[in-house]
N, C-alpha and C positions, 0 to 999 in steps of 0.2 A: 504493500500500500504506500501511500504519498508520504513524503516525509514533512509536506505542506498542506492544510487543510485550511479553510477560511470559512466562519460559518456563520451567515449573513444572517440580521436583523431575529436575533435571538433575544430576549429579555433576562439578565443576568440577577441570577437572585446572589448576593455576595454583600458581608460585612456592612449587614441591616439595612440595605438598598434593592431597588430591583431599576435596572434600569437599561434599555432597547440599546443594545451594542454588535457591532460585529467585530470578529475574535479572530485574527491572524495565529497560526502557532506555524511553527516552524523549529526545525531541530530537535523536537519533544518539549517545547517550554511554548509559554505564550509571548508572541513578539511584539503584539500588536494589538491594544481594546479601546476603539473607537468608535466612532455615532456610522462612518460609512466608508470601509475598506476594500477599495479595488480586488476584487476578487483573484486570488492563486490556487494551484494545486487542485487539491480536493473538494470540493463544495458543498456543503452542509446548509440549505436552505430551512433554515430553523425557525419559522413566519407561528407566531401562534404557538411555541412552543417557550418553554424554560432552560435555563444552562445553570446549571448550581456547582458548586467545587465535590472533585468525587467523592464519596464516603468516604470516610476512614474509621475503620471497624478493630479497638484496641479489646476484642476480648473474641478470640477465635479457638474453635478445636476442629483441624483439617486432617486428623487423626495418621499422620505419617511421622513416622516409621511406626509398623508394629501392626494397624488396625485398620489397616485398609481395604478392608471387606465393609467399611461404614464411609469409608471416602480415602481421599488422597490431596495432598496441595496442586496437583492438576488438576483433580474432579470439582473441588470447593472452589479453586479460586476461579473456574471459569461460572462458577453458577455466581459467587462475587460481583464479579463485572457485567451478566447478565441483571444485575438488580443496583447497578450504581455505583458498587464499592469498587473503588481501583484502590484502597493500601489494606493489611489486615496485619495485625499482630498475634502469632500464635502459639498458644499456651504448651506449658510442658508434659500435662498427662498422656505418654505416649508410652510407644515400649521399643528399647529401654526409655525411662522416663529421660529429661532433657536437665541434669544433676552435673554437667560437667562441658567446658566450654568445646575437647571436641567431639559430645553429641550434639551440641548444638552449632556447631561448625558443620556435620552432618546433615542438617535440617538445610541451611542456609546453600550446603552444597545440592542438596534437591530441590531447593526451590528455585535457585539459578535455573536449571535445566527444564523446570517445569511449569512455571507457574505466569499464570495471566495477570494478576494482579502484583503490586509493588508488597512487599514484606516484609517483618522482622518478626522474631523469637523470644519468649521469655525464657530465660532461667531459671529452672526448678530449684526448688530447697528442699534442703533435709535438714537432720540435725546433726548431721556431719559434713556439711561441704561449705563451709563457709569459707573458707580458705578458696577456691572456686569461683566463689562471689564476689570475695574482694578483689579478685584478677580480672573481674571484665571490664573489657572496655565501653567507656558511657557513651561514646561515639557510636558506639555497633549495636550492643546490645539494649531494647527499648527499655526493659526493665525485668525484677525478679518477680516470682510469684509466692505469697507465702498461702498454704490450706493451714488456716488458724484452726484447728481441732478435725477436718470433714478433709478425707481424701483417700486414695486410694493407693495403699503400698508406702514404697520409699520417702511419695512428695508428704506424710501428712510429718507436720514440727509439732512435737507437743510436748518437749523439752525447754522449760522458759531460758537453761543458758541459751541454747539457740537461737529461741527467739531473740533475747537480748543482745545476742553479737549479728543478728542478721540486721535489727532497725538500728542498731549501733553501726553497724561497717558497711552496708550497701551503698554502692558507689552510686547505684539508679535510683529509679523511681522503685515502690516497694508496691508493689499490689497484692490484696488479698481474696478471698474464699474466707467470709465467715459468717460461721453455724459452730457451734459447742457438740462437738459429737457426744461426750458425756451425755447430755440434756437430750441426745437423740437417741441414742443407745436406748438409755432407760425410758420414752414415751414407747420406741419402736417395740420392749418387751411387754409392756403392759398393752399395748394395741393386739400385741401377737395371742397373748392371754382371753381378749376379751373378741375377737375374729377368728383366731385360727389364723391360716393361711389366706384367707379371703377377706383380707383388710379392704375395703372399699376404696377407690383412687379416692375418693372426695377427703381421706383423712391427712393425704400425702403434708395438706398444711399444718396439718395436727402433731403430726410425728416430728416432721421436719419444720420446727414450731418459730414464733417470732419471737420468742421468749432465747431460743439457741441464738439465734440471728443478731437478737440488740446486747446479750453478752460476748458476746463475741467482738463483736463492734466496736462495742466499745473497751475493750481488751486492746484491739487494734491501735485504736486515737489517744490513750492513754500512755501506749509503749509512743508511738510517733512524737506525741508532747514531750515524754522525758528526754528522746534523744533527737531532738527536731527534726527527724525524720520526713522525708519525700513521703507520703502514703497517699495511693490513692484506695477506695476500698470498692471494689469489683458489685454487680446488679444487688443492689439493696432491694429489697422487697417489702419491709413494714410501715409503716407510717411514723412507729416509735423513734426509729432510727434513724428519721427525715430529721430530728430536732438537734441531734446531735452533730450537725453541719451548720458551719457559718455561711450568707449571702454575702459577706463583703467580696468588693472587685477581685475576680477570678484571677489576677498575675501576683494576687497579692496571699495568695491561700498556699498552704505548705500540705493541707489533707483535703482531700477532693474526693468525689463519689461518682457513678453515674446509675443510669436505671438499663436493664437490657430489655428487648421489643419485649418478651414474653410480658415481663410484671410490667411494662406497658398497655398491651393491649389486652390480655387475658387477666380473669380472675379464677378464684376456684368457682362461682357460679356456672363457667365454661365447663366444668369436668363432666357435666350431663349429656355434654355433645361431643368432646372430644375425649373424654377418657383418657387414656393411659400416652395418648399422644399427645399432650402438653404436660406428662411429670416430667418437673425439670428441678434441679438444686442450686440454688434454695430453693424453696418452692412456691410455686401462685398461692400468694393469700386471698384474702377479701377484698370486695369491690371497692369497700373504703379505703384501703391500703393502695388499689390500684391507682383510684382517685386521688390521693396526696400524693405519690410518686410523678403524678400526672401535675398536679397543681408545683411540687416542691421543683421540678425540672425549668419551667416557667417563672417559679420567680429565683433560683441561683442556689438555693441550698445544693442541689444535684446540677452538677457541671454538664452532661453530657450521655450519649444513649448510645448502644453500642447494644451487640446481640448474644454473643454466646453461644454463639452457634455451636451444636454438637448434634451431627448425626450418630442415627443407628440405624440399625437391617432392621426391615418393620415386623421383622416375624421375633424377634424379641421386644420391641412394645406394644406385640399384642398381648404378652403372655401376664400373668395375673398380678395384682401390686408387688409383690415381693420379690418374685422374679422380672418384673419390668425394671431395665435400665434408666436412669436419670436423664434428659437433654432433649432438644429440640434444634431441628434444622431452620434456620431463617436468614442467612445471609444474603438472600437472593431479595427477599421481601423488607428490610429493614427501610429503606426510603418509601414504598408503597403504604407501610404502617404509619409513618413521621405526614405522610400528604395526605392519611386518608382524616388522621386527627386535625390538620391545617381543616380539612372540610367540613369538619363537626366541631369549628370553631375554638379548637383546645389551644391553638399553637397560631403562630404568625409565618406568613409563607417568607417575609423578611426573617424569620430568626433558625429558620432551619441551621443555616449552613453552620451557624454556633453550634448546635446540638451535634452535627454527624461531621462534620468538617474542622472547626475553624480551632473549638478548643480542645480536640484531642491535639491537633496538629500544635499547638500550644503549649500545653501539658505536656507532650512529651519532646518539644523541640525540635520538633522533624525538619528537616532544612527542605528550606524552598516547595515544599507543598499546602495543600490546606484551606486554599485563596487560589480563587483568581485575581492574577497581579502579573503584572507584564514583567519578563524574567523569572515566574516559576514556572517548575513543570508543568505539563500541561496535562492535568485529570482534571477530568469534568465528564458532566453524566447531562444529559436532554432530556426531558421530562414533557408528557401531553397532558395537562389537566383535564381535559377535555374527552379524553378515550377514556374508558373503561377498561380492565385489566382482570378478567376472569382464571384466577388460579387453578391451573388443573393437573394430571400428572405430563401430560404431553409438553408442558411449557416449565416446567418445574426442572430444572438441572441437578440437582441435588444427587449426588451418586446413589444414595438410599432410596429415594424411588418415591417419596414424601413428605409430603409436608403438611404440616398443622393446619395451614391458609387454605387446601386444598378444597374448591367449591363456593371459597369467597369471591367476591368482586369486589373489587379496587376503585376507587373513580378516576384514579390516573392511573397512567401506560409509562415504561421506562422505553425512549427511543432508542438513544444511543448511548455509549460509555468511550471513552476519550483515555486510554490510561498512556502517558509517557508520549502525547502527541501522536499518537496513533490511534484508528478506531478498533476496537478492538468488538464493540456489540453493536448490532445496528438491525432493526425490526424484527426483531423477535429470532437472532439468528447471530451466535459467534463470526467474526469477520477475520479477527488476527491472535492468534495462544502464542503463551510465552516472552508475553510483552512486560511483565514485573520484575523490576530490579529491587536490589537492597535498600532496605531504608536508609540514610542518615541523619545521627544528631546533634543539632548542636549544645555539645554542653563540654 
């Protein structure tokens, strides 16, 4: 494809403006954002349509190395770019888990080779590798991951030295997973007691309760305060834990939060229709929890919205609570979810790009993306407000074969996706794979 695209009389939603521009890129960055650019190259006649800066998605599981019968960083990131996202940061629960700089040098070597969208990797913890962590480099790696009590194998820390030398010595950003497994342990044996094996999905919020959630949390904001730690704390779920966040100006916060699409859009009222295909950890609360998560992202307690995406083979979340896996696939739909609440009045179509855009790319210093701004990269994603967007499994990318949205309608349509000046998605159909490079940071 064209190394020049020019794409005429687009309306640019971008750093709380929207305003009718044509968009020169050239080289993979944008060269040129003016009222009417002599047209080059490639031609994107974008009349009636939107251009927003691409997603960027800081909380992903594209399950490689290890789990790739649920996906792969070629399978995720092209369904990614299919739904807007050109960058994604991805988590370390793999196998082997990502505990040492070269597994995670391993990641980064398959994502080179494979991946559609732009990347980077956290570093897993344990309670032996901190020596590991104080060796990364801040430039490379986005940040670490801490499972404050809830995880699976080597990543869970529940040794408080650990803890204390990881928010002590992390040279990145610190992100967490917190749930008090204690506190779940013991609801999950009394549920087992009082069900059997036939626990009803609808208790998933019960087990995996807000009570684990806001201690935990604040376990987290407690360590960051003593040792002024970078924390950011990964999809909040309760309304309790909304209060435990400050709104003052976002460059000026040291501990940040964000909400993922699930406890955006879903409640446990949903579990009557969707069952075992939206258990996810933490888990959907109440519609009033979803409600403040919804209110607190609007006005600044919650910085930013980001997905979580975790596929699974849908013949293990069909299988009954106990035996169904945690996660949900939505990388594809996270901007369709953010424009359908613009529609139901929750959000401003100006403030998106803060949400999925402007302050991840902030928060973690990513150089030159984030923005449309003449001299950065150039990701950007076209949006129709006007089409409708009926999810089905035919249009659905997702290597697992489903998704939660499946049977919904959208009121907007994703046209194109732009990653690195190139198009990479365009009407309902991949155009160029393998277009994502390394992230970089500035710090």
């Amino acid at each position: 494809m064209s190394n020049v695209i020019t794409i005429k009389n687009c309306k640019v939603i971008n750093e709380g403006s929207i305003t009718e521009q044509d968009i020169l890129i050239k080289e993979g960055r944008f060269e040129k954002i003016a009222n009417d650019i002599e047209p080059q190259g490639e031609i994107l006649d974008a009349a009636g349509h939107y251009l927003l800066p691409g997603v960027i998605d800081d909380q992903c599981h594209f399950r490689e190395p290890g789990l790739t019968e649920r996906g792969s960083i070629k399978t995720e990131s092209l369904a990614a770019v299919a739904g807007g996202t050109t960058s994604f940061m991805d988590m370390p629960n793999v196998i082997p888990p990502t505990l040492s700089l070269d597994l995670w040098r391993d990641k980064i070597s398959i994502a080179n080779q494979t991946s559609s969208a732009n990347f980077s990797f956290y570093m897993g913890t344990s309670n032996s590798n901190i020596d590991e962590i104080k060796a990364i480099n801040p430039k490379e790696v986005c940040g670490i991951k801490i499972f404050m009590g809830s995880s699976t194998g080597d990543l869970h820390v529940d040794s408080e030295d650990a803890l204390n030398d990881l928010f002590r010595e992390s040279p990145v950003i610190i992100t967490t997973h917190c749930e008090d497994d204690p506190m779940i342990k013991s609801l999950e044996r009394e549920y087992l007691a009082k069900y059997g094996e036939q626990i009803p999905v609808e208790m998933h919020g019960l087990i995996r309760s807000r009570e684990a959630c806001l201690k935990s949390s604040k376990k987290a904001i407690e360590l960051a305060t003593k040792y002024n730690s970078n924390l950011h704390i990964l999809h909040l779920t309760t309304k309790e834990e909304v209060g435990l966040f400050s709104n003052k100006p976002f460059n000026e916060k040291m501990i940040t939060a964000e909400v993922c699409i699930p406890h955006l859009y879903f409640s446990s009222d949903d579990y009557s229709t969707k069952g075992t295909l939206i258990k996810c950890n933490p888990s959907l609360k109440e519609s009033t929890d979803r409600d403040a998560l919804r209110k607190a992202l609007l006005e600044g307690y919650i910085d930013y919205v980001a997905t979580d995406h975790a596929p699974h083979v849908l013949e293990g979340k069909s299988n009954d609570y106990m035996n169904c896996p945690s996660g949900i696939p939505s990388v594809q739909h996270s901007l369709l979810v953010l424009l359908e609440l613009v529609k139901e009045g929750i959000y401003s179509l100006n403030d998106l790009p803060y949400y999925l855009s402007h302050k991840v790319a902030d928060r973690f210093k990513i150089v030159d993306r984030g923005y449309i701004r003449e001299g950065y990269w150039a990701d950007c994603v076209l949006v129709d407000l006007e089409s409708k967007h009926k999810v089905t499994k035919e249009n659905t990318f997702y290597f697992c074969g489903w998704s939660p949205f499946e049977g919904e309608t959208f009121s907007s349509k994703i046209m194109s996706t732009i990653v690195n000046g190139k198009l990479a998605y365009n009407n309902g159909k991949i155009v160029e794979t393998n277009l994502g490079v390394q992230l970089k940071f500035d710090r």
